[in-house]
C-alpha positions as semicolon CSV with decimal commas, in nm:
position;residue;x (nm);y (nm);z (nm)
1;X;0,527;-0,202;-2,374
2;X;0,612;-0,117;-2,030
3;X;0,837;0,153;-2,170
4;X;0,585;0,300;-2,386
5;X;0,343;0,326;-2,093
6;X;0,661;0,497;-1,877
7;X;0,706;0,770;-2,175
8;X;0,292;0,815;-2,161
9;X;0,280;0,873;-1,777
10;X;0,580;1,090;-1,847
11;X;0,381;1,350;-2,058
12;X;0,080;1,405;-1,913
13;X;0,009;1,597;-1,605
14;X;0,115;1,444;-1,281
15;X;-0,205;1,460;-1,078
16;X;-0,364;1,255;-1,368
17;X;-0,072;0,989;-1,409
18;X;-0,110;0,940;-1,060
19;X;-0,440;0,901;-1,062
20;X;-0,393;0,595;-1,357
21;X;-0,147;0,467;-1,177
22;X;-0,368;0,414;-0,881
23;X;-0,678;0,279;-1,109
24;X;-0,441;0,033;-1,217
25;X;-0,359;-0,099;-0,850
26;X;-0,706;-0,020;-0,749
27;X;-0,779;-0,277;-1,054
28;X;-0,540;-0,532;-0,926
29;X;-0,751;-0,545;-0,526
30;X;-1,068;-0,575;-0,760
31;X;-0,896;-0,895;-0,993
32;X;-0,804;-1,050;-0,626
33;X;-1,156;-0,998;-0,495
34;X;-1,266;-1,209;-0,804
35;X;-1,129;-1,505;-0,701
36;X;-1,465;-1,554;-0,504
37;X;-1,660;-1,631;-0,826
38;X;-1,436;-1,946;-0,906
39;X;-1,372;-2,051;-0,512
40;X;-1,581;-2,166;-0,236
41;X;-1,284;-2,160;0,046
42;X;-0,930;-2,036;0,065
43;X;-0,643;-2,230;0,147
44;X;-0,473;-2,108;0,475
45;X;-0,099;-2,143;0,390
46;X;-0,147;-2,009;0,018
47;X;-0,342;-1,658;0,248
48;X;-0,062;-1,627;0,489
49;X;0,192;-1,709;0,219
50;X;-0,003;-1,437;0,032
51;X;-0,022;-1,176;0,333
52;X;0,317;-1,209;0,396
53;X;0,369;-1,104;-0,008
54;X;0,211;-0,810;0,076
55;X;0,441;-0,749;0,385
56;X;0,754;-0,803;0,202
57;X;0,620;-0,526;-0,084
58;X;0,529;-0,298;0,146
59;X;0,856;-0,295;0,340
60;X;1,066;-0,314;0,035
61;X;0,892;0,015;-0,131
62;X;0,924;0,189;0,166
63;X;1,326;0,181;0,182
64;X;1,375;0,189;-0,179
65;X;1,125;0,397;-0,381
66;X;1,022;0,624;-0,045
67;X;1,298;0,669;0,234
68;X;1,608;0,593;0,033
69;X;1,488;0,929;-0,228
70;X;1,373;1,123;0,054
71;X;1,715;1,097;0,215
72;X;1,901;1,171;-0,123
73;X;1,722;1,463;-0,250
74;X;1,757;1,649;0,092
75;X;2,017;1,898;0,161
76;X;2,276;1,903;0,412
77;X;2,521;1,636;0,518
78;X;2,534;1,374;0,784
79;X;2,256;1,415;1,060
80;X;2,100;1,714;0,905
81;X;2,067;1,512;0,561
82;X;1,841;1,267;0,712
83;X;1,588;1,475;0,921
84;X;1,345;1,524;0,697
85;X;1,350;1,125;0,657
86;X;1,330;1,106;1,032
87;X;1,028;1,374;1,063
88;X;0,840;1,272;0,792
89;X;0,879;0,866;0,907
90;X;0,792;0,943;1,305
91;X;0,460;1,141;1,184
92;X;0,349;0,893;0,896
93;X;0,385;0,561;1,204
94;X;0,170;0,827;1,399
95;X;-0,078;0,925;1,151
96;X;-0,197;0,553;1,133
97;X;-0,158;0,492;1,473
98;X;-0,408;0,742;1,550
99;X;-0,614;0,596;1,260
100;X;-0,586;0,233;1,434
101;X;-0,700;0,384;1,763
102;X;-1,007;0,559;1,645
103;X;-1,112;0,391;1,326
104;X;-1,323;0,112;1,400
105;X;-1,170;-0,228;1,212
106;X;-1,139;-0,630;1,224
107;X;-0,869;-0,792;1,096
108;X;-0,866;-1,101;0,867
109;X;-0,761;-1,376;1,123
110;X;-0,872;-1,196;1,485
111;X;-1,188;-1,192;1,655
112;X;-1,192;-0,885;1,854
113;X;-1,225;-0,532;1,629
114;X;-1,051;-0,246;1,706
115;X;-1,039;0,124;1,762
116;X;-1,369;0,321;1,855
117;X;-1,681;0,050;1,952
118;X;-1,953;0,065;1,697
119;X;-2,225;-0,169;1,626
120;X;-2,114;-0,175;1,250
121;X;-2,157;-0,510;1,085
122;X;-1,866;-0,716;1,052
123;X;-1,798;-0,678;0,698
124;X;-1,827;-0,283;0,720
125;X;-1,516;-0,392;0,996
126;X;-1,366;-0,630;0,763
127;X;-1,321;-0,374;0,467
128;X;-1,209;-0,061;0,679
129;X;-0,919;-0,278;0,782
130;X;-0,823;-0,317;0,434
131;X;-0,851;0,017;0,375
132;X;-0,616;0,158;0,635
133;X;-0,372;-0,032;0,423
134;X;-0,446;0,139;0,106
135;X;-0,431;0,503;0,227
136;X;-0,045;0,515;0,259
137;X;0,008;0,333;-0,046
138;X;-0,207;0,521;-0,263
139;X;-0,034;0,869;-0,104
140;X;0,273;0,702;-0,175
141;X;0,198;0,678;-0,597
142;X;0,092;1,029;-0,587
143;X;0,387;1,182;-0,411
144;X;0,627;1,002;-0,617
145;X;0,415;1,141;-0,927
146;X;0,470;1,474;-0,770
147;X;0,806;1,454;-0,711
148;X;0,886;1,372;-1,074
149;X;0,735;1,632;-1,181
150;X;0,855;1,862;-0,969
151;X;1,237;1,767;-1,122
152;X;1,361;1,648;-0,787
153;X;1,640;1,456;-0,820
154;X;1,629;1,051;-0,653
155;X;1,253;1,108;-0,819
156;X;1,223;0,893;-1,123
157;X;0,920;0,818;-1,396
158;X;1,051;0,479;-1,356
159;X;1,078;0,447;-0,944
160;X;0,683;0,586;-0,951
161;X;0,542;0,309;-1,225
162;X;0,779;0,017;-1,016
163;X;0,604;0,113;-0,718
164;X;0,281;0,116;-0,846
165;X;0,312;-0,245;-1,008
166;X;0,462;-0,317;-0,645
167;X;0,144;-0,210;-0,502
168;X;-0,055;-0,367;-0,752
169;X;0,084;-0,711;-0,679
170;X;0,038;-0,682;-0,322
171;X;-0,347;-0,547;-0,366
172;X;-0,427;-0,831;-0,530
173;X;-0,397;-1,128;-0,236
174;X;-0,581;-0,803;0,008
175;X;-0,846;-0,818;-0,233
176;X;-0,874;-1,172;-0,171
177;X;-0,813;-1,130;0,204
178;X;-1,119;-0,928;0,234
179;X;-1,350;-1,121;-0,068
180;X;-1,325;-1,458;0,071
181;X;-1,417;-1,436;0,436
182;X;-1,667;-1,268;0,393
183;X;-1,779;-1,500;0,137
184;X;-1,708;-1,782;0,438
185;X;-1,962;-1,587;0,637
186;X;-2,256;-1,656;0,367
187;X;-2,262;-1,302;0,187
188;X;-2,382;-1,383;-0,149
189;X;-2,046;-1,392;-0,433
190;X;-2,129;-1,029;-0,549
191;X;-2,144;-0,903;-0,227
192;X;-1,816;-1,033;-0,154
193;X;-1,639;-0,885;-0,453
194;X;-1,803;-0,540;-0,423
195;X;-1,646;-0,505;-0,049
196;X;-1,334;-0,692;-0,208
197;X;-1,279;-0,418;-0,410
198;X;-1,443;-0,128;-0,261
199;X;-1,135;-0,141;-0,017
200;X;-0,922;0,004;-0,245
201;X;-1,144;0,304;-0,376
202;X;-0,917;0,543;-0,160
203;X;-0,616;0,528;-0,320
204;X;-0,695;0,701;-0,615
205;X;-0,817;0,967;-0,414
206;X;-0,523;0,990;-0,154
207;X;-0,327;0,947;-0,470
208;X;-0,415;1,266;-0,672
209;X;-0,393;1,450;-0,301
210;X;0,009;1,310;-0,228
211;X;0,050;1,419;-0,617
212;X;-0,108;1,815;-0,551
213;X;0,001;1,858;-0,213
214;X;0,397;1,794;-0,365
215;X;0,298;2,040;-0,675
216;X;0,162;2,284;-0,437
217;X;0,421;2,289;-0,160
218;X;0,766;2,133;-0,348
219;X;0,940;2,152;-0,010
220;X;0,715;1,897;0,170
221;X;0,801;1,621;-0,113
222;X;1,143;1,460;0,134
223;X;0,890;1,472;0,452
224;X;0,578;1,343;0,210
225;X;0,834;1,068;0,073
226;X;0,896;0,938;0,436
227;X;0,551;0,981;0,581
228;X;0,439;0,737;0,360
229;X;0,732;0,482;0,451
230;X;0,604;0,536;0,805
231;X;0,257;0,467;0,741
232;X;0,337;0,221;0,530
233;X;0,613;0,047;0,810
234;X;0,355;0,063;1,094
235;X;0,060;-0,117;0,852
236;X;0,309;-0,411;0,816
237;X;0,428;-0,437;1,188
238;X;0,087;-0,367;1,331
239;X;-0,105;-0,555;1,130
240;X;0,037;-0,743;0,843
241;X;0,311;-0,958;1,042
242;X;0,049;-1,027;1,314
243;X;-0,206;-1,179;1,087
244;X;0,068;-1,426;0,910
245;X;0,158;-1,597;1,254
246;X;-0,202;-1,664;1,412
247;X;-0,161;-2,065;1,258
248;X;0,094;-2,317;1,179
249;X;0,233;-2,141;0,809
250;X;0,455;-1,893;0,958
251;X;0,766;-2,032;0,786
252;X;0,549;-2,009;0,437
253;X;0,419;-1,663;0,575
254;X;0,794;-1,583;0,578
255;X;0,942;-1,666;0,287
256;X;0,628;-1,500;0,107
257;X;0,775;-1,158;0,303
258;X;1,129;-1,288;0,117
259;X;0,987;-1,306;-0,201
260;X;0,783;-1,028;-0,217
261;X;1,072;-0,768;-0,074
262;X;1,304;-0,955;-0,371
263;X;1,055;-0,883;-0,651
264;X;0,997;-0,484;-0,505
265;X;1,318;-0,457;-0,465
266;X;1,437;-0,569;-0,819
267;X;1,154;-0,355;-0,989
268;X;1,266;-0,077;-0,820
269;X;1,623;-0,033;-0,907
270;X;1,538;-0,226;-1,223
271;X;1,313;0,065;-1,345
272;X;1,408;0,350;-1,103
């Protein structure tokens, strides 16, 4: 099956494979946001065991299906080889770190939002935070789309659907991560799924944007590659890692990171 949905995604046009690719993780936040119709709490090791899933996925995809093709499809040798890698890495960590500093957010486990002030409710907070995630991952599905279909080599049909499901997996406990406190706060079931899921409605859209900007400007694909792997990197050490070690399951938080950089990391050269 999964090969017949690799030869599909193969044949039709980029923008639009990316664009399934990302309903599909988009899908995955919405089945973790869910959970709040069958549970009343959350157990606090299974979240930071969870969280640090999601950490492990995200730093796994960036190496493998983002920085390691970036590096091998750009010309040169030695130090030149790698500056694209380099430039397109330093600008993704800043991208985000900009959007940290002005985009007004609360993390899961912290008590104090951050970027600009606003008097935005708490789950308006609670949701954008989620969403910072999601807008490097879903740029990274369409760039890798791009890429394929642009014929670069270290691009692969295969590499593009592994890091989708890699995404996918990793959506699912953020879906939960925004559902269920909120649900802890008294919004009604519904009302905790729609924000649950609503978190990942951008990466469809900065999806079909990674996959047109590579069509449109091939050259930028190395630089696009890596930008995501830095926005990506930042999410987990800014954010991620921090909300894993703010109780007593760090060691479970860990070896969730383990797992989930095994499992990304398998897909990848599995299928890429």
């Amino acid at each position: 099956m999964l090969d017949q949905i690799i030869t599909y995604l193969e044949s039709i046009d980029p923008i639009l494979a990316a664009f399934y690719a990302t309903l599909f993780t988009w899908g995955l936040t919405a089945l973790g946001a869910s959970l709040v119709f069958f549970f009343k709490s959350m157990n606090r090791a299974l979240f930071d065991g969870m969280l640090g899933f999601t950490g492990g996925v995200m730093v796994a995809a960036s190496f493998w299906s983002l920085l390691n093709p970036a590096i091998e499809m750009s010309k040169g040798e030695g130090f030149v080889k790698v500056i694209p890698a380099v430039v397109g890495f330093f600008f993704g960590a800043l991208f985000l770190f900009g959007l940290d500093k002005v985009l007004p957010h609360l993390h899961v486990n912290f008590k104090e939002a951050e970027g600009v002030k606003t008097p935005w409710h708490k789950t308006t907070l609670l949701v954008l935070a989620i969403t910072m995630h999601n807008i490097p991952e879903g740029l990274a599905v369409g760039v890798l789309f791009g890429g394929v279909a642009a014929g670069f080599d270290g691009a692969t049909i295969g590499g593009a659907v592994a890091l989708a499901i890699g995404i996918g997996l990793q959506n699912f406990p953020e879906g939960f991560a925004v559902a269920m406190p909120l649900r802890r706060q008294g919004v009604s079931r519904f009302k905790s799924f729609w924000y649950g899921q609503l978190s990942a409605v951008v990466e469809p859209i900065a999806a079909v944007l990674g996959a047109w900007a590579v069509l449109s400007f091939q050259p930028i694909l190395p630089y696009a590659l890596a930008f995501a792997a830095g926005a990506m990197i930042f999410v987990v050490v800014e954010e991620v890692i921090p909300e894993t070690q703010q109780d007593k399951y760090t060691d479970i938080a860990t070896m969730g990171f383990i797992l989930g950089f095994i499992i990304m990391m398998s897909m990848d050269v599995g299928l890429g």
